[in-house]
N, CA, C and O of each residue as an XYZ file, in Angstrom:
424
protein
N       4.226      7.820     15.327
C       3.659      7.450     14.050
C       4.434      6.250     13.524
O       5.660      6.189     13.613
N       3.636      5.237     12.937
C       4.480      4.020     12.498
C       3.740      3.661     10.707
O       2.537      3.549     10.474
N       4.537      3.579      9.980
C       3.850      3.279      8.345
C       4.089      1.615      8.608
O       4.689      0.871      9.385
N       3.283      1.557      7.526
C       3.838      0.585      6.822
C       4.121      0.680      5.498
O       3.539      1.652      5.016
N       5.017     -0.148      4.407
C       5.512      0.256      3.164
C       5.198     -0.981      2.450
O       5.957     -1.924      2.675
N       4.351     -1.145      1.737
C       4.209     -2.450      0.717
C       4.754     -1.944     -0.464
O       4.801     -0.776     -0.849
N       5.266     -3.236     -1.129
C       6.474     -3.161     -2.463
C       4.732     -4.260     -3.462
O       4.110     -5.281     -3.166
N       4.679     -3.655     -4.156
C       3.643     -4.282     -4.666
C       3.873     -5.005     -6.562
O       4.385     -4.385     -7.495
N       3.421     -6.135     -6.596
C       3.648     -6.439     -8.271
C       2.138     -7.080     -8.704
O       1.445     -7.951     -8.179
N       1.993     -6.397     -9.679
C       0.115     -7.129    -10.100
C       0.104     -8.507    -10.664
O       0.934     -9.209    -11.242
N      -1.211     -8.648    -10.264
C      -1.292     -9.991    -10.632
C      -1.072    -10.332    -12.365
O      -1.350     -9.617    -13.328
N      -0.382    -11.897    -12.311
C      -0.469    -12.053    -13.814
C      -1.681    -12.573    -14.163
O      -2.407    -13.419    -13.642
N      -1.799    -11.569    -15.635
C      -2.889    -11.702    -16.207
C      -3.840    -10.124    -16.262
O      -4.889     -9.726    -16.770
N      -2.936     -9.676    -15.562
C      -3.659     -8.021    -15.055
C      -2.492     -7.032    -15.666
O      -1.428     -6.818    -15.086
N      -2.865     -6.471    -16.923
C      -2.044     -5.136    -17.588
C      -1.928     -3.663    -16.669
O      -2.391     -3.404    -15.558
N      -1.348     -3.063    -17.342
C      -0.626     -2.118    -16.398
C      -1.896     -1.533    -15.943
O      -2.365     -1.682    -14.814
N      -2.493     -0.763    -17.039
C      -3.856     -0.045    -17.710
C      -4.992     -0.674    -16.300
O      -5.703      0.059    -15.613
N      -4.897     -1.937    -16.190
C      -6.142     -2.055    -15.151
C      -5.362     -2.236    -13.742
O      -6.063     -2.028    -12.752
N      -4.076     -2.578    -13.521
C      -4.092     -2.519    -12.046
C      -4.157     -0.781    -11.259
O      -4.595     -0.276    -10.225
N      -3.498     -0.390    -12.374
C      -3.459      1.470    -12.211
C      -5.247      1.937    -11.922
O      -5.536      2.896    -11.206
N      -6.068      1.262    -12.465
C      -7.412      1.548    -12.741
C      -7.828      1.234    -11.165
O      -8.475      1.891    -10.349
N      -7.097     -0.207    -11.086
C      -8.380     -1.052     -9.565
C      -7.222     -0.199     -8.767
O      -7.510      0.850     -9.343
N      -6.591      0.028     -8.261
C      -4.929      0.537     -7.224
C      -5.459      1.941     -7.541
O      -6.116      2.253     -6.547
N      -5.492      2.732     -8.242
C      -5.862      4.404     -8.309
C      -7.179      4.506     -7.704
O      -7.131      5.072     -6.612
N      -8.258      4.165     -8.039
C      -9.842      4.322     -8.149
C     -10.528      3.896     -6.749
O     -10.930      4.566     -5.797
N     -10.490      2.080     -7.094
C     -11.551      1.637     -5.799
C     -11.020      1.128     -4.562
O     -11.590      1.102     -3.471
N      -9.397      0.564     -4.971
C      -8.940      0.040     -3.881
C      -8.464      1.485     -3.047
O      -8.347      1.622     -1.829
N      -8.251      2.425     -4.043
C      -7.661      4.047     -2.898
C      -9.035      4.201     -2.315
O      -8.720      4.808     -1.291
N     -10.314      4.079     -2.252
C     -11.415      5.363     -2.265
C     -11.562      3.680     -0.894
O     -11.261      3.843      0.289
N     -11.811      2.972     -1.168
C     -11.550      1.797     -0.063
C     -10.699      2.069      1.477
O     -11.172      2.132      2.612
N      -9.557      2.171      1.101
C      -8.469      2.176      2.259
C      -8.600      4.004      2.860
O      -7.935      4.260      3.864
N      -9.408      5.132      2.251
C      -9.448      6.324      2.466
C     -10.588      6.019      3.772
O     -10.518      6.625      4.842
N     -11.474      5.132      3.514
C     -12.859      4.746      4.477
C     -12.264      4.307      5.590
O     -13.029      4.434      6.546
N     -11.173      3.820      5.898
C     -11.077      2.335      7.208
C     -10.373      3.644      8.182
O      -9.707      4.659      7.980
N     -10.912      2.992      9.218
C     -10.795      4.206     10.965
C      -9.371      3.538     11.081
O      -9.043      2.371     10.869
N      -8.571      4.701     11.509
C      -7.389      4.583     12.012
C      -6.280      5.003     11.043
O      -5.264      5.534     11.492
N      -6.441      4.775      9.673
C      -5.228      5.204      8.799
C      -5.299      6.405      8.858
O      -6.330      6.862      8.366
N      -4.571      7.152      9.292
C      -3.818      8.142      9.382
C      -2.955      9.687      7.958
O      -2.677     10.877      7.814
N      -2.948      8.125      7.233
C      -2.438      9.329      5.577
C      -1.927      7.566      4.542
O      -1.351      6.555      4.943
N      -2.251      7.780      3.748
C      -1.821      6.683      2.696
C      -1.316      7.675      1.406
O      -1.671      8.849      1.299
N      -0.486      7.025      0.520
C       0.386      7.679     -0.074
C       0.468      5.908     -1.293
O       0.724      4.736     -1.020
N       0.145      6.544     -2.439
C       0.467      5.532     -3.656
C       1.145      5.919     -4.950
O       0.930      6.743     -5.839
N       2.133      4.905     -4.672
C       3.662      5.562     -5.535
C       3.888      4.570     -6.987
O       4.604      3.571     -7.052
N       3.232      5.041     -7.868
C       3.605      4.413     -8.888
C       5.327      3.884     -9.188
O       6.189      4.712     -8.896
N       5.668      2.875     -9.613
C       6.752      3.372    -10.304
C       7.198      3.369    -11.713
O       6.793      2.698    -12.663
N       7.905      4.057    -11.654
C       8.266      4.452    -13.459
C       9.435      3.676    -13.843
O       9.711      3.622    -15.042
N      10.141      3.083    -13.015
C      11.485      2.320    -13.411
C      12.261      2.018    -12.282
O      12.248      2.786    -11.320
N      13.075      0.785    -12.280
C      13.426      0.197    -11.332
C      15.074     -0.398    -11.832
O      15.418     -0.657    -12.985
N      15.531     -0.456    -11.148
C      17.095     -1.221    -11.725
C      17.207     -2.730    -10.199
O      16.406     -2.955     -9.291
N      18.115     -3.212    -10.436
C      18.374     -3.828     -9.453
C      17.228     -5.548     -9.204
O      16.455     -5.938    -10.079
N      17.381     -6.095     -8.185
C      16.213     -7.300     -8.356
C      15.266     -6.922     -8.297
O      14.567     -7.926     -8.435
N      14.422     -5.836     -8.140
C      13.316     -5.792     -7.772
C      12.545     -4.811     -8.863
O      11.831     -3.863     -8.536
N      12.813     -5.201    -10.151
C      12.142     -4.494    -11.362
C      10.950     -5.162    -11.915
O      10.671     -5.112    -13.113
N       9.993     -6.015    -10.710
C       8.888     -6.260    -10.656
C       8.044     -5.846    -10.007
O       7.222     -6.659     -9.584
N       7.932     -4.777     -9.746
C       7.368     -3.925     -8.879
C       6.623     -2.835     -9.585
O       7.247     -1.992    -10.227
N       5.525     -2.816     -9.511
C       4.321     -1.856    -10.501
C       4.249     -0.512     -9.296
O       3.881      0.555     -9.789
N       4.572     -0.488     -7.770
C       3.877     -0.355     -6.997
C       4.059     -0.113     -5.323
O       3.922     -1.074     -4.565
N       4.263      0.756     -4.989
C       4.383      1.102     -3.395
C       3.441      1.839     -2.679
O       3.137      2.971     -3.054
N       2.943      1.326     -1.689
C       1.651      1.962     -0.969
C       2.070      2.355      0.762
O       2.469      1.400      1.429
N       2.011      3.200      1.188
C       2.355      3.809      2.376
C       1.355      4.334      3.401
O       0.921      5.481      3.300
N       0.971      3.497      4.411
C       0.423      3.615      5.180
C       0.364      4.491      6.186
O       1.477      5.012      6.102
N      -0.063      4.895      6.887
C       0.715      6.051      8.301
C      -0.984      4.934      9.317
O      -2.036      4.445      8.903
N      -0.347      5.027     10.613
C      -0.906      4.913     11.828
C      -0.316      5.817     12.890
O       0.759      6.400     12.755
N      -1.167      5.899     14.054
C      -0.739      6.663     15.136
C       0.275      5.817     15.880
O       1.180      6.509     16.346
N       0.359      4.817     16.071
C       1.319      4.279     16.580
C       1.053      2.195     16.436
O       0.180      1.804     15.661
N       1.749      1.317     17.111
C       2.254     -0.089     16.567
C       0.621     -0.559     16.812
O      -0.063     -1.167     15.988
N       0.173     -0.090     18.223
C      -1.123     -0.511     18.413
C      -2.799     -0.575     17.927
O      -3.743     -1.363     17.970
N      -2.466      0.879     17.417
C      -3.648      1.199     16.170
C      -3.276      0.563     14.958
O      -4.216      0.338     14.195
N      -1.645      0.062     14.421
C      -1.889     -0.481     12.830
C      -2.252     -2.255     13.268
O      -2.887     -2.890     12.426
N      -1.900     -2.858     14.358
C      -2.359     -3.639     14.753
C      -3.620     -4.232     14.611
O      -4.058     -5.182     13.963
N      -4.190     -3.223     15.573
C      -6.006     -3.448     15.834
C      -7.039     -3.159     14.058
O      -8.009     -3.757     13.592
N      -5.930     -1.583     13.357
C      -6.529     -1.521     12.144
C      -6.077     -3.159     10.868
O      -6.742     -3.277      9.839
N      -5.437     -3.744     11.055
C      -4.476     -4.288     10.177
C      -5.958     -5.883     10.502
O      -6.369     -6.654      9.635
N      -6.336     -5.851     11.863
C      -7.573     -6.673     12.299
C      -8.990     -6.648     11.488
O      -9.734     -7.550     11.105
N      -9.040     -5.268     11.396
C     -10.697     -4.517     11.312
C     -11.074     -5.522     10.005
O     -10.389     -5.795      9.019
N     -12.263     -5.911     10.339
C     -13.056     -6.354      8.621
C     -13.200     -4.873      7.488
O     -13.510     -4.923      6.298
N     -12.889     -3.699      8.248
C     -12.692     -2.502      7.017
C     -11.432     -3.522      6.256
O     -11.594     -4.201      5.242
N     -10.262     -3.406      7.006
C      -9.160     -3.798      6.487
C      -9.090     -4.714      5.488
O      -8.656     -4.641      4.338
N      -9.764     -5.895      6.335
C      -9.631     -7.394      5.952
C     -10.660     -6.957      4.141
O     -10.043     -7.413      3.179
N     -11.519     -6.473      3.887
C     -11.947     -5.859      2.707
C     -11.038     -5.328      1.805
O     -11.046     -5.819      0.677
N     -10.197     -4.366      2.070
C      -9.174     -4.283      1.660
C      -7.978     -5.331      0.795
O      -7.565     -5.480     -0.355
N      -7.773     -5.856      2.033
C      -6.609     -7.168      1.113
C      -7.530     -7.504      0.557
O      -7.300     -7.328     -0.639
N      -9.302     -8.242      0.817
C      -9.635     -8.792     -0.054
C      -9.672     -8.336     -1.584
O      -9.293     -9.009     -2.542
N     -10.288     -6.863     -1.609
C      -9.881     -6.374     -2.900
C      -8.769     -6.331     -3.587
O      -8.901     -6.235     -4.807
N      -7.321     -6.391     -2.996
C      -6.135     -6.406     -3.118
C      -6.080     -7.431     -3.961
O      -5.743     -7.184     -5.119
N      -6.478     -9.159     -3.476
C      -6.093    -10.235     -3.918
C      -6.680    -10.099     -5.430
O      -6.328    -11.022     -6.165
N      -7.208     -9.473     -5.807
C      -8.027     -9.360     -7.295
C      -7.077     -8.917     -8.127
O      -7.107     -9.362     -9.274
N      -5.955     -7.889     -7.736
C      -5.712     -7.578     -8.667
C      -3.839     -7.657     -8.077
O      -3.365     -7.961     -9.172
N      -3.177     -7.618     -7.569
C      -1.849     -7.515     -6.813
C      -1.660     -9.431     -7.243
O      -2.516    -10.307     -7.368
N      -0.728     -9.453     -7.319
C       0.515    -10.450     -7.075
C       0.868    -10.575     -6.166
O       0.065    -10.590     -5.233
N       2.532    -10.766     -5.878
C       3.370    -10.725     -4.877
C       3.177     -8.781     -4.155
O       3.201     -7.636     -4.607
N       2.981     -9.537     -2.716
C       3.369     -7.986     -2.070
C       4.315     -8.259     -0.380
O       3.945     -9.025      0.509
N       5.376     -7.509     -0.363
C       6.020     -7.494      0.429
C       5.948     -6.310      1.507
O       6.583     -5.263      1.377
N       5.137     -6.586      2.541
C       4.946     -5.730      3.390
C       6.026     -5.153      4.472
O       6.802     -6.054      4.791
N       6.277     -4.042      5.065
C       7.327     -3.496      6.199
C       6.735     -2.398      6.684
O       6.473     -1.295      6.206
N       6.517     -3.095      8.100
C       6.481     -1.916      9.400
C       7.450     -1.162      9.717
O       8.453     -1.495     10.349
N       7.135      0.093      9.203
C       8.597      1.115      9.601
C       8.737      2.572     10.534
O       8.062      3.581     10.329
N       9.625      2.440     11.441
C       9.845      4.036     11.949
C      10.121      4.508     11.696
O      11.299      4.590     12.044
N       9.629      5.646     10.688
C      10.333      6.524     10.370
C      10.819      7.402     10.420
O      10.042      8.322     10.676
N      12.250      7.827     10.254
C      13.289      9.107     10.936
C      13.510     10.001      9.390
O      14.086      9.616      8.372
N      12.859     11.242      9.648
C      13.436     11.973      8.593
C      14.441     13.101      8.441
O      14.616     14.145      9.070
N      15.071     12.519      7.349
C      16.712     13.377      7.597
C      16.646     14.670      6.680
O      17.286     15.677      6.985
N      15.914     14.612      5.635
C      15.914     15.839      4.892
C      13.955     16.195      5.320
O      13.339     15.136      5.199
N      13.350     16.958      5.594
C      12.366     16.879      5.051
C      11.936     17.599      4.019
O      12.736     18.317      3.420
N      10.487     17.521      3.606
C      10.077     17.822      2.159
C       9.942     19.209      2.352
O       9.564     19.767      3.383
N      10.300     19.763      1.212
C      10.191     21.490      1.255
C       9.180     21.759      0.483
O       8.836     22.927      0.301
């Protein structure tokens, strides 16, 4: 299994109230449709310290492995996706990650 982890900040000009609206609603019910994602996970955040207290926003991808987020990361499902993205997101910093879990969730 391989995620990916976007660090997300909305676009300016876009209040909290509507990126929560387009990011909760159409862009989730969007990325739930596209073949291959595996589990997505959207993490508001409530507060941040450090440089990165521009951040409205973390979205977590799951694929079966490097080759399916690949081919999915291709798909015009996808490419729909960012497009909806660009409407309302800012800066987003994407990371392909393996993830090793040391505690898991109880």
């Amino acid at each position: 299994m391989i995620k990916r982890i976007s660090l997300l900040a909305r676009k300016s000009g876009i209040d909290a109230d509507e990126f929560e609206r387009r990011w909760f609603g159409q862009h989730a019910a969007m990325v739930r449709q596209v073949d291959g994602v595996k589990g997505y996970v959207q993490n508001k955040v409530e507060s941040a310290t450090g440089s990165i207290q521009s951040i409205d926003g973390i979205a977590e991808v799951w694929f079966a492995d490097a080759a399916s987020m690949t081919s999915v990361l291709a798909s015009p499902q996808w490419q729909a996706v960012v497009a909806d993205a660009r409407e309302f997101l800012g800066d987003v910093t994407a990371l392909s990650i393996d993830e090793r879990t040391v505690v898991p969730v109880r």
